[in-house]
Each structure stands twice: as structure tokens, then as C-alpha cells.
C-alpha positions in Angstrom: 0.0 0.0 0.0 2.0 3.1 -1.0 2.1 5.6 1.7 0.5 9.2 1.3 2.6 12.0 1.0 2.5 14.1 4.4 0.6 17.4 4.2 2.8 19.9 3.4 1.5 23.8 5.6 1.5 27.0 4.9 1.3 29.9 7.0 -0.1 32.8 4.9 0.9 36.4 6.8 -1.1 39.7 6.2 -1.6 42.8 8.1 -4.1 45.5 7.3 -5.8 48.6 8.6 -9.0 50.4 8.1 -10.0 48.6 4.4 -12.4 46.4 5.5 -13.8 45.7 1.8 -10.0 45.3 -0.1 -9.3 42.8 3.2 -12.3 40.8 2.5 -12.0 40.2 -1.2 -8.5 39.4 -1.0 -9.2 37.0 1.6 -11.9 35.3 -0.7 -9.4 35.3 -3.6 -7.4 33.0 -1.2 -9.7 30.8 -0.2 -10.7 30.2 -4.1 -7.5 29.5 -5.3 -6.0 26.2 -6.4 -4.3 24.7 -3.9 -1.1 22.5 -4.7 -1.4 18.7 -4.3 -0.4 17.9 -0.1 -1.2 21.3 0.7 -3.1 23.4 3.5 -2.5 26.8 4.6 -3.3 28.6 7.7 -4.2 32.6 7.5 -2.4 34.9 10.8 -4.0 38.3 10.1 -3.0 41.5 11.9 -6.0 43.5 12.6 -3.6 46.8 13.3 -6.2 49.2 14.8 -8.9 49.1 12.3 -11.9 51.2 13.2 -13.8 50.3 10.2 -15.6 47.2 11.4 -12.3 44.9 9.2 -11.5 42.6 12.4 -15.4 41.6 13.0 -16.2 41.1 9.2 -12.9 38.7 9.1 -14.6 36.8 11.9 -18.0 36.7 10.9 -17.0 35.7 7.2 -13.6 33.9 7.8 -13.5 32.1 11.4 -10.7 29.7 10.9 -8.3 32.8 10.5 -6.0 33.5 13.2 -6.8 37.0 13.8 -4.6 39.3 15.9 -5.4 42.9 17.4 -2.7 45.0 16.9 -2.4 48.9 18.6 -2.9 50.9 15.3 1.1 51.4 15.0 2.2 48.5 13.9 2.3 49.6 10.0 3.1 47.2 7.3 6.0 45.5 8.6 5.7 45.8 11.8 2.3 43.6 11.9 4.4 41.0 9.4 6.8 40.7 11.8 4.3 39.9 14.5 2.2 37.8 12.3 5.4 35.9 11.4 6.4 35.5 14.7 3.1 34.1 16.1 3.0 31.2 13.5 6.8 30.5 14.0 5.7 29.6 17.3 3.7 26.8 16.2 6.9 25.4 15.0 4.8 23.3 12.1 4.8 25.5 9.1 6.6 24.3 5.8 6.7 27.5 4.0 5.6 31.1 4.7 3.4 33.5 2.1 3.2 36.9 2.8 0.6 38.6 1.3 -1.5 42.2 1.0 -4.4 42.5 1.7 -5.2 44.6 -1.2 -3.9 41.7 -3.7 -6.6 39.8 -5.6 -5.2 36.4 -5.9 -5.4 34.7 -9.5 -7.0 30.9 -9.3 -3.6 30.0 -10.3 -1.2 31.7 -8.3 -0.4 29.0 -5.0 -0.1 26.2 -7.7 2.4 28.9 -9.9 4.6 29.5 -6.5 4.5 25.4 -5.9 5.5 25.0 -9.5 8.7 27.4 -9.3 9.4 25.5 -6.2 9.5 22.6 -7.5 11.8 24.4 -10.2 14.0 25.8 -8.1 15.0 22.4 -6.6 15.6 20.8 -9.9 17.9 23.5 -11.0 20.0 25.1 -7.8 18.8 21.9 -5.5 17.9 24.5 -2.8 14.6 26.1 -1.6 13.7 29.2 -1.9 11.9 32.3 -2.4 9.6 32.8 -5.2 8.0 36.1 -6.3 4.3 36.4 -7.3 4.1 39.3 -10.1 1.1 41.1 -9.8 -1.3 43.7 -12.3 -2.9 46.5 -11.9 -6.5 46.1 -12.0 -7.2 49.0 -14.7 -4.7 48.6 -17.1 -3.2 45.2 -16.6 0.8 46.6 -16.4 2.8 44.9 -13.7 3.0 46.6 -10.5 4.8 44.7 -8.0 7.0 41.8 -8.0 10.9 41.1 -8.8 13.8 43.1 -9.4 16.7 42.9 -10.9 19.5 45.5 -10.5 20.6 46.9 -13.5 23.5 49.6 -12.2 25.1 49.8 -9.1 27.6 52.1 -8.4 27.1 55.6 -7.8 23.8 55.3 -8.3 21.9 52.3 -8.4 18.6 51.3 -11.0 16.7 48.3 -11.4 13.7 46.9 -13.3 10.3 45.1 -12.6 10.2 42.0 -14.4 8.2 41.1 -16.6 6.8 37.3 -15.5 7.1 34.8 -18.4 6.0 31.6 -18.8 8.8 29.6 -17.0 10.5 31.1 -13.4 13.3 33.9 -13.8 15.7 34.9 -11.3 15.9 38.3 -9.5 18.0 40.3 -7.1 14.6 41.5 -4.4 11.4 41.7 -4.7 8.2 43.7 -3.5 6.6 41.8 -0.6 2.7 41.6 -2.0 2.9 37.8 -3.3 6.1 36.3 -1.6 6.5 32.8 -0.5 9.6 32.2 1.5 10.6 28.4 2.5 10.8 27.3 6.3 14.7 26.0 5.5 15.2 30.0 4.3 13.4 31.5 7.4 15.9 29.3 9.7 18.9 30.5 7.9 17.8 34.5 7.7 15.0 35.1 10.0 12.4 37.0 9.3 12.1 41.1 8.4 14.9 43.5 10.0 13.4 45.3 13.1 15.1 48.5 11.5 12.1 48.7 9.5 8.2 50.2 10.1 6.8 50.1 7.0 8.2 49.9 3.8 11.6 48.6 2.5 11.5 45.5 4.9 11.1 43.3 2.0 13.5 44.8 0.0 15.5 44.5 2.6 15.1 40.8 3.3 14.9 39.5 -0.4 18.7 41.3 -0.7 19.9 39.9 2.3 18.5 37.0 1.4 20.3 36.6 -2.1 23.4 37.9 -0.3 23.6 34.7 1.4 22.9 32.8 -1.8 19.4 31.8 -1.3 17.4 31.6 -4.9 14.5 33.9 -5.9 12.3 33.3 -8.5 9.9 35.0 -10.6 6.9 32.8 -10.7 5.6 32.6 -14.2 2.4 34.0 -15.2 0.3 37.6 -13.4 -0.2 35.9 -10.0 -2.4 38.5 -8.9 -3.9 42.1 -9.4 -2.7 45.1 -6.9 -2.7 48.5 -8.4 0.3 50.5 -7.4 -0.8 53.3 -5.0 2.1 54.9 -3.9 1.8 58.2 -5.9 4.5 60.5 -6.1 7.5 60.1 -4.0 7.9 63.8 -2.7 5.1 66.3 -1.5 4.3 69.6 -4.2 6.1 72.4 -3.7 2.1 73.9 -2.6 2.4 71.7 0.8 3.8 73.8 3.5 7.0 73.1 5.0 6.5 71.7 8.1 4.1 69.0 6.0 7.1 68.4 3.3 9.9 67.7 6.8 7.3 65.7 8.3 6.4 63.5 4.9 10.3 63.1 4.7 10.4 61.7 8.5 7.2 60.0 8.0 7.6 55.8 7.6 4.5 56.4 5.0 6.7 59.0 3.1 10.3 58.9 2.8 11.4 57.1 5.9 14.7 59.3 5.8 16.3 57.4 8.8 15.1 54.1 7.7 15.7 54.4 4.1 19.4 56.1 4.4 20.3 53.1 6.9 18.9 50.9 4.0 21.2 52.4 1.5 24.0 52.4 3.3 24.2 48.8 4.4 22.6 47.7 0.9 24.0 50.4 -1.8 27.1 52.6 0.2 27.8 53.4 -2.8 24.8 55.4 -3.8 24.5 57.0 -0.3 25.9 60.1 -1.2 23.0 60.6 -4.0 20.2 59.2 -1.9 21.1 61.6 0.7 21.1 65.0 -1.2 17.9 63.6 -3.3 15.8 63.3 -0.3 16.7 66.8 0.7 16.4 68.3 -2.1 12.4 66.2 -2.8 11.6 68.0 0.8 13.2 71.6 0.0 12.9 72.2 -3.6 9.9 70.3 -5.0 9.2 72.1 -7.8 11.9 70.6 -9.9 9.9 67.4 -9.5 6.2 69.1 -10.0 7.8 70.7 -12.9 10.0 67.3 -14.4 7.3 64.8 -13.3 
């Protein structure tokens, strides 16, 4: 009698705050999507604050998600990490897929991870991390997913990949779709406590091929996410005070956060990061007037 193969688990991490309606349908994408032979996930959702009703909808319509309150200042990576941390406790979880809550999952995006998986142990015989791509919902471009770096000296630039029909390599990756293997998670941990917000998963996909750990593209448009983040400076019609604090802010530039990221990731390209982050919060108008 040939034995079954044991059920392989994954913990799926998300965090959200005040958008009750994007958490819900993102939550339903989930739960319809095709799920890879041996496999079950678990959902740890960081409620951070919400005063929109988000935490009692997720327990009226989704009861088997491990939902946790957070204070309202946990921001993005902050509730990750505690997510993260609360199923690393249960010390039974294969692989780890961290996900936003404003991602519409495609039918075909758990078995597309599995798939570059599997790839990525036929080719490099190590696990991984594999990038889901996602599209924005009005005009189908990509929006978020892998990078690769195409200039690195005094000043860095990369490009968003394009997914294709067989899993591509890339230096880091946008956190939205990300599934990161248990074996991975032992070696690296999980996202820098240097970070609030943004720029933790850059972070940890860079450190993560530092030390030689593959990431993938998946193939195909995993899922749809438009790209919100608007302009990366304030107009030169904001006051002052409103421009310093959007620099400071981890929703703006993150000035501390994001220098400290340069530094230890680019040095190299500190010198230009600096004086362009001064000069988005000073002068502007070369940016409303350029951009």
C-alpha cells in the first residue's frame, strides 16, 4: 500500500488597517484559489487598529483565520513581523506567504509558487523564495513583484520584471505575493526590526540573495494590486513643516530608515540618496515641474 505523502502547511501572513472591503475580497481570492497537491495553509491576520468594522467582518465571514489585534502602530512591517512571529511559534509550518491585503489572488497563483518551487529544486537543489508578479487592475501593467539590478555604483537602478512563462531569477522583490521556504526563514530570520513600514522586503529579499538563497519570478500575473504609492515627494504647494514631516514620516520617505537601508545595501549610492531626499523635501518644484 503506497504511503501518502505528508501534508505539506503553509502559514499565509497579512496585516491590514482600516479597508475592511479590499481585506475581504483578497481574503476570498485565497480561499478560491488552487491549492497545490499535499497542501493546507493557515491565514495569521494582523488586525492593526482598524476602526472600520475589518476585524469583526474577518470573523464573521472567515472564522478559521487566526486573527490578531494589533495597537494601530504596527504599520506594514511591523504587523508582518508579529504575524510571522506568532506562527513561527507553532513550529509546524513548511513555507511562509506573505501577502497584501489589497492583492486579488489569480486561481492559479499558490499552484504557480508550488511550480517554481519545485523548479528551483531541480535546477539550484535549494529552496527558496519565489515572487508572485502582480497587475494592476485597470490597465493590466505589472506593478509589483521582482527586481533585478541593472547599475550599481554611484547610483543604483533596477527593473520590474516582466513574468514569463517559466520562473526567472531576481535580485529582491516587493513583498505583496512572496512565499519564502521554512529552511530560508531558519537561515535569515524573518524582516529587520530597523524597518516600520516599507523597504522590509526589499530588505530581506537582498539579504536573502546575499547569502545565496534563490529567488524566482513565478511565471504568469499571479495576482492584481494597483500600485498606490503616488509620487514620491510632496508639491512644492504643501507647507514646509508638512514636506519635513512627509520626509520623516515611515509612509513618506522614511529618511532614517531608508538612508540606513542604502547604506548597508547600496554605500555606494548614499551620497546621491542623501542630497535627493533633501532636495524632494526643499525644492519640489523641480519634480512638480520634471514629473
Amino acid at each position: 500500500m503506497t504511503k501518502k505523502p505528508e501534508i505539506q502547511l503553509l502559514a499565509v501572513l497579512i496585516t491590514c488597517h482600516n479597508r475592511k472591503e479590499k481585506t475581504l475580497i483578497c481574503l476570498n481570492s485565497l480561499y478560491s484559489c488552487f491549492l497545490p497537491d499535499n497542501y493546507s495553509f493557515d491565514v495569521f491576520l494582523v488586525d492593526d487598529g482598524s476602526t472600520d468594522g475589518t476585524g469583526e467582518a474577518v470573523k464573521k465571514h472567515y472564522p478559521l483565520v487566526n486573527l490578531i489585534q494589533g495597537n494601530g502602530n504596527l504599520y506594514w512591517a511591523g504587523g508582518m513581523r508579529i504575524a510571522w512571529e506568532i506562527a513561527l511559534k507553532e513550529n509546524r509550518y513548511n513555507s511562509f506567504l506573505l501577502l497584501n491585503d489589497d492583492v486579488i489572488l489569480a486561481d492559479s497563483c499558490l499552484r504557480n509558487l508550488y511550480r517554481t518551487h519545485n523548479f528551483s529544486i531541480q535546477k539550484t537543489k535549494k529552496v527558496g523564495i519565489y515572487v508572485g508578479t502582480t497587475a494592476d487592475c485597470k490597465n493590466g501593467q505589472v506593478s509589483y513583484g521582482g527586481h533585478i539590478i541593472t547599475q550599481n555604483w554611484l547610483i543604483m537602478r533596477s527593473k520590474l520584471l516582466n513574468p514569463s512563462n517559466q520562473p526567472q531569477q531576481c535580485h529582491f522583490a516587493n513583498g505583496n505575493i512572496l512565499w519564502i521556504c521554512g529552511d530560508v526563514v531558519n537561515k535569515i530570520g524573518i524582516f529587520s526590526i530597523k524597518f516600520t513600514h516599507g523597504i522590509a522586503d526589499f530588505d530581506y529579499t537582498l539579504t536573502a540573495h546575499k547569502h545565496k538563497v534563490p529567488l524566482w519570478v513565478a511565471p504568469d500575473i499571479c495576482g492584481f494590486c494597483s500600485n498606490d504609492h503616488g509620487n514620491s515627494w510632496q508639491s512644492m504647494k504643501a507647507p514646509l513643516k508638512d514636506r519635513i514631516a512627509y520626509l520623516k514620516s515611515p509612509k513618506g520617505l522614511a529618511f532614517k530608515e531608508y538612508l540606513y537601508f542604502i547604506k548597508k545595501k547600496f554605500p555606494f549610492f548614499y551620497p546621491y540618496s542623501f542630497v535627493m531626499l533633501l532636495l524632494k523635501t526643499l525644492f519640489p518644484f523641480i519634480w512638480d515641474r520634471l514629473k
